[in-house]
C-alpha positions as CSV (number, residue, x, y, z in Angstrom):
1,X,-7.4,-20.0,115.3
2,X,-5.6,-22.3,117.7
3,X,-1.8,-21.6,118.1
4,X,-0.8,-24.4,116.2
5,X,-2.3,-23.5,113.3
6,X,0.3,-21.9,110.6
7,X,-0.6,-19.4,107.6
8,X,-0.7,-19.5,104.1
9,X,3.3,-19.2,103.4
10,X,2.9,-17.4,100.3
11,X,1.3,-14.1,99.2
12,X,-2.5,-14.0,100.1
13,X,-3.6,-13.6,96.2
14,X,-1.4,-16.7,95.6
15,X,-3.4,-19.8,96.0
16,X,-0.6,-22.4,94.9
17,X,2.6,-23.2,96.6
18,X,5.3,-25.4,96.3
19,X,7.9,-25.5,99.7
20,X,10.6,-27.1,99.7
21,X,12.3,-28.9,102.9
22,X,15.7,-29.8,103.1
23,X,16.7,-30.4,107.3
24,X,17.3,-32.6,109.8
25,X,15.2,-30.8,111.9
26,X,11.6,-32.8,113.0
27,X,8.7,-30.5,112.5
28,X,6.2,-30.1,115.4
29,X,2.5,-30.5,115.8
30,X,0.6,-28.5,113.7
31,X,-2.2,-27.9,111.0
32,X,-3.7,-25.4,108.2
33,X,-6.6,-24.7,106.7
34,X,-5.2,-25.5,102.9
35,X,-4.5,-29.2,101.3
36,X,-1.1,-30.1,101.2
37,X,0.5,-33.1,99.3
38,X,3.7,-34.2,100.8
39,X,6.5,-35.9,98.3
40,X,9.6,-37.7,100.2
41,X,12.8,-37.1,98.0
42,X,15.6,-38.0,100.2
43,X,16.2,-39.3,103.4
44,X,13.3,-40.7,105.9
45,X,11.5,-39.9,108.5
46,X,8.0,-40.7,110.8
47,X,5.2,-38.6,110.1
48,X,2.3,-38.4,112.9
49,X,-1.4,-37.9,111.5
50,X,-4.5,-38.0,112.9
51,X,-3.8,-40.8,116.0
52,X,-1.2,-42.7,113.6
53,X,2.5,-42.6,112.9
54,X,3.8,-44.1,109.6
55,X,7.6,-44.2,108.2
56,X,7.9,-42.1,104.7
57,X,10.7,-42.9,102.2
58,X,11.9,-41.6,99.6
59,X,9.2,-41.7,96.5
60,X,6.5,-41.5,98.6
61,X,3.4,-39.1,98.6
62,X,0.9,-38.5,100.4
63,X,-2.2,-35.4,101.3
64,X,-2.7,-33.5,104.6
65,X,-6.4,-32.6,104.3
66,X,-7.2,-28.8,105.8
67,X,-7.5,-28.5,109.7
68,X,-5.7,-32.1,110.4
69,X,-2.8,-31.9,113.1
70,X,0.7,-33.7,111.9
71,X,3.7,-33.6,112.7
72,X,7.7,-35.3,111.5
73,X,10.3,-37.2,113.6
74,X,12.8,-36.3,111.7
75,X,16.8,-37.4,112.9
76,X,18.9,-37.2,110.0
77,X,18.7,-35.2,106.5
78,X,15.4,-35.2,104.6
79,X,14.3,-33.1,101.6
80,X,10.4,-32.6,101.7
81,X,8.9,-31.3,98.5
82,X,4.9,-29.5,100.4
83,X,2.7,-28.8,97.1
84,X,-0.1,-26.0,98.8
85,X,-3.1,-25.0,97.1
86,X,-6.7,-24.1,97.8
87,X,-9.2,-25.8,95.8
88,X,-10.4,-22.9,94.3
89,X,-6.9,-22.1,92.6
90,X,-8.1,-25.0,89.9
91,X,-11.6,-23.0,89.2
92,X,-13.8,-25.2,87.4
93,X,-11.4,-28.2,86.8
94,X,-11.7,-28.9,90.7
95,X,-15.0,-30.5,89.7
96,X,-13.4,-32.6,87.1
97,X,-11.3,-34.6,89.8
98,X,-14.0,-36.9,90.4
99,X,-14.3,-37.8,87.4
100,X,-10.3,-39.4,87.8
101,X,-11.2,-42.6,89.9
102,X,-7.6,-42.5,91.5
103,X,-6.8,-39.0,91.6
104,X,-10.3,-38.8,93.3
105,X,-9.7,-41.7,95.9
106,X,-6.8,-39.8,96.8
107,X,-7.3,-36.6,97.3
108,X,-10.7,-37.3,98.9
109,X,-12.3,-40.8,99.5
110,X,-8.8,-42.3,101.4
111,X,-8.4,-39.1,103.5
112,X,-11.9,-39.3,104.6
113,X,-11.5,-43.2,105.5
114,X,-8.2,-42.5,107.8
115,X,-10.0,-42.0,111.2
116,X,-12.5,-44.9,110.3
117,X,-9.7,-47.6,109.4
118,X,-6.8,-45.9,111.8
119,X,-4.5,-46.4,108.8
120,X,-2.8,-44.0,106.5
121,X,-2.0,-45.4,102.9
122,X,0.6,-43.6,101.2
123,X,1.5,-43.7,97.3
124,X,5.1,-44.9,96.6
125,X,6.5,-43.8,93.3
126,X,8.9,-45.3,91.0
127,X,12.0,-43.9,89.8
128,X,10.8,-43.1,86.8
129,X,8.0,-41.2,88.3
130,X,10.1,-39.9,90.8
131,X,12.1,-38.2,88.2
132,X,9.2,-36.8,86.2
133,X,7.2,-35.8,89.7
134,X,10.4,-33.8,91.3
135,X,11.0,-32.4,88.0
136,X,7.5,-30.9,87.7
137,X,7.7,-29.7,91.7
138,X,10.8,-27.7,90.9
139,X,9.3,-25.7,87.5
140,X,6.9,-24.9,90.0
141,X,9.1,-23.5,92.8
142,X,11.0,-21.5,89.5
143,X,7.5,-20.1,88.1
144,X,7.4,-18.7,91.4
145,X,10.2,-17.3,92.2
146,X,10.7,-15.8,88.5
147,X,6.9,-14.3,88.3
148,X,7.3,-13.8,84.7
149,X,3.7,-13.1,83.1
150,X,1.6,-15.9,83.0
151,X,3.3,-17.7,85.6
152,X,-0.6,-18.2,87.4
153,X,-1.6,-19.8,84.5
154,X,1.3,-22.1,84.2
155,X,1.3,-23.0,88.2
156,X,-2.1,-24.2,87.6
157,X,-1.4,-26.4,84.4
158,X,1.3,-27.7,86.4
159,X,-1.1,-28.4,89.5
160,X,-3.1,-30.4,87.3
161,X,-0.7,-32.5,85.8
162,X,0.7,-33.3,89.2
163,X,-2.6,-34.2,90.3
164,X,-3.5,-36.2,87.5
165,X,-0.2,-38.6,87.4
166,X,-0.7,-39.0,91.1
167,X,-4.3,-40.0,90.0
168,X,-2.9,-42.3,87.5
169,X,0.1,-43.5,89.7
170,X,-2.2,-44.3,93.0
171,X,-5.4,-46.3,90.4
172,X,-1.6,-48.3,89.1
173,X,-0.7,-49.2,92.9
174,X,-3.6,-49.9,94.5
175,X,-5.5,-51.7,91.8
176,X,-2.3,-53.8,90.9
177,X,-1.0,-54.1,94.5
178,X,-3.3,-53.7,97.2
179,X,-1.5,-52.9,100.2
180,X,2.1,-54.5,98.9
181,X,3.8,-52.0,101.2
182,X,2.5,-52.8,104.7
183,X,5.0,-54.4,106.7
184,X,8.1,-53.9,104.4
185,X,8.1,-49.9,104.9
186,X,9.6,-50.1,108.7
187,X,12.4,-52.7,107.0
188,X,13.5,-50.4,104.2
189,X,13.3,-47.3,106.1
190,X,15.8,-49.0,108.9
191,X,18.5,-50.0,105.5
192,X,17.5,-46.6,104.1
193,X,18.8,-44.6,107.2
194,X,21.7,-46.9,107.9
195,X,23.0,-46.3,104.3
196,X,22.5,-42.3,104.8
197,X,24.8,-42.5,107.5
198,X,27.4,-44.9,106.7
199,X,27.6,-43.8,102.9
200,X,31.3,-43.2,103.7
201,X,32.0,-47.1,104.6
202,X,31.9,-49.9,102.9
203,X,27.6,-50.6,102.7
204,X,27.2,-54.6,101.5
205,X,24.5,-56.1,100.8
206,X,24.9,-59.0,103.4
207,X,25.3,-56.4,105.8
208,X,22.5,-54.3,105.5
209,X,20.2,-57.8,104.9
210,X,21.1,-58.8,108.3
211,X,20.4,-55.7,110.1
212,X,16.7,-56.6,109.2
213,X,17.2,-59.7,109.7
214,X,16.6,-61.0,106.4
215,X,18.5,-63.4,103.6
216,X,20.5,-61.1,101.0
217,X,18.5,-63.0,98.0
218,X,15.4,-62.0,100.0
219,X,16.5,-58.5,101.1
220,X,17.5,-57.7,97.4
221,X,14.1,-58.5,96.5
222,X,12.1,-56.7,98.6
223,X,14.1,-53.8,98.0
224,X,13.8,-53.8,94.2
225,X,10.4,-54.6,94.5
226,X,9.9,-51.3,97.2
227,X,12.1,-48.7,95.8
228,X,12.5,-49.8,92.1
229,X,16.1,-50.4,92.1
230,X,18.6,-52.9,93.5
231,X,20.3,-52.2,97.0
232,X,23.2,-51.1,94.9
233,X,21.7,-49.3,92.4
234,X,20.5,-47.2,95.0
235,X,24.0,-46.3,97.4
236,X,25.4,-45.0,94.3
237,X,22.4,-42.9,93.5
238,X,23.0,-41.5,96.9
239,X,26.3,-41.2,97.1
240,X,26.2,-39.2,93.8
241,X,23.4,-37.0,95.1
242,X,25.8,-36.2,98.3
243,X,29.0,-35.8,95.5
244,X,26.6,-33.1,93.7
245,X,26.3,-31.5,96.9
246,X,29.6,-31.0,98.1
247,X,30.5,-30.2,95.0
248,X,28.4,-27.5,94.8
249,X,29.9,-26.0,97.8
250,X,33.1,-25.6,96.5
251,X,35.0,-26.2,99.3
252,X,36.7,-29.6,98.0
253,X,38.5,-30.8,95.4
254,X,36.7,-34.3,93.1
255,X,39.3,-36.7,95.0
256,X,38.1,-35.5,98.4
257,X,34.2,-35.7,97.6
258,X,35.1,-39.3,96.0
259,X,36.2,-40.1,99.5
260,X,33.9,-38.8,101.8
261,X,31.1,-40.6,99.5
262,X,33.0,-43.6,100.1
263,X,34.4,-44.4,96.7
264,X,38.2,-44.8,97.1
265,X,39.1,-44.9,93.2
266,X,38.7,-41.3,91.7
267,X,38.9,-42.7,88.2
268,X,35.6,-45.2,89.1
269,X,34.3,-42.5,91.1
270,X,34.3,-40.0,87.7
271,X,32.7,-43.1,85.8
272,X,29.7,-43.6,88.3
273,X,29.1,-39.4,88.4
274,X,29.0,-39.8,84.9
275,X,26.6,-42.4,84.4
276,X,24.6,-41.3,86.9
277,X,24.4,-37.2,86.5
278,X,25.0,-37.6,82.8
279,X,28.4,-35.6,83.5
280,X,31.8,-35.9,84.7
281,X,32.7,-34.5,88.1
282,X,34.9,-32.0,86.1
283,X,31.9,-30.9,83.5
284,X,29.3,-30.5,86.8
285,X,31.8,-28.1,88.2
286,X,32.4,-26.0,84.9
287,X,28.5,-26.0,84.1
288,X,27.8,-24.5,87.7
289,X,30.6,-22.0,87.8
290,X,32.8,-24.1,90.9
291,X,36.0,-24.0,89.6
């Protein structure tokens, strides 16, 4: 094989995979000789495939068919769930995949179309199906690492019901909105990056509108309409996910995360955790042993 190509990451009688990213690292040219499906759950990020380059953000999925060359520009913190798998870890049920119209077109009919069109479409979740999606990616990394009996048999039926609400989640998109995302992925992915790095400050709405050059009535909109949630709903759900973080390291004290993530009152700051992580800052660190 040519240099670039990488192995199979996981042991050779393993034919499923889940990998997960988490870097600011970009990942250089390369390809493999097993399907890959790509979900974005935090940060963003250019990904390079077959002559294009299109901007992923979080909630969005995508496949790498076997023997394609890709690559990420990647500049500032992303986590990359890679689901791996060779067609014949599904047996017989690989042959039932056509019978899924949009698990179908995804996994074979718009991957075949990409060269032909010079376009890459990629599925954007919402946050409900975010939730459910990451969820199911993680039992898999855990069946895994844990081995327990039967854990082949339970990484498949997880497989499959990842495939089949992609299927149901890409038939949803592209038969209710054809092509809603072109044009406003490059937009969002600008705010998306300037709120990663400025979670700290004070992010407002106006602000971020007018570094994309749009009204804030107009920019709440789009954003809602992208992502699921308002511009708002959003910083807070990162600025949580950063708390959890630092938290976890144990190296500061709740004040001092409330800070760094920007929120100046602790008391507001323990509020939002809560409603958010279903926890207080104080319960998170008891449940995971950081204090």
């Amino acid at each position: 094989m040519d240099n670039n190509y990488i192995s199979w990451p996981a042991k050779a009688e393993d034919l499923i995979e889940v990998a997960l990213y988490i870097s600011d690292a970009p990942v250089s040219l390369h390809r493999h000789n097993f399907i890959e499906i790509v979900f974005m759950a935090y940060g963003s990020c250019r990904h390079q495939y077959h002559g294009t380059e299109i901007t992923l953000i979080p909630g969005d999925v995508f496949i790498v068919i076997p023997h394609e060359e890709h690559s990420y520009s990647i500049t500032s913190k992303t986590v990359i769930y890679n689901c791996l798998f060779y067609p014949e870890a599904l047996g017989e049920d690989w042959k039932h995949i056509k019978e899924m119209g949009g698990l179908y077109d995804f996994l074979m009919v718009e991957p075949f179309y990409r060269s032909e069109l010079n376009h890459q479409e990629i599925l954007h979740l919402q946050p409900a199906e975010v939730l459910t999606i990451e969820a199911l990616l993680k039992q898999m990394i855990a069946e895994k690492r844990n081995r327990q009996t039967g854990f082949q048999l339970t990484l498949k039926a997880n497989l499959i019901m990842f495939l089949a609400l992609l299927g149901r989640s890409w038939e949803k998109q592209f038969s209710e909105r054809p092509r809603f995302f072109d044009g406003k992925r490059e937009m969002l992915a600008e705010a998306l990056h300037y709120i990663e790095e400025n979670l700290n400050g004070d992010l407002k709405v106006a602000d971020l509108a007018a570094r994309v050059y749009l009204s804030p009535d107009y920019f709440r909109k789009v954003f809602r309409e992208t992502t699921g949630l308002t511009p708002i709903d959003y910083i807070n759900k990162i600025r949580i996910a950063k708390a959890t973080r630092l938290l976890d390291t144990g190296k500061y004290t709740i004040s001092e995360v409330a800070e760094i993530v920007g929120v100046g009152d602790v008391n507001y700051f323990s509020r939002l955790f809560h409603s958010i992580a279903g926890c207080s800052p104080t319960q998170y660190q008891k449940k995971h042993n950081l204090c």
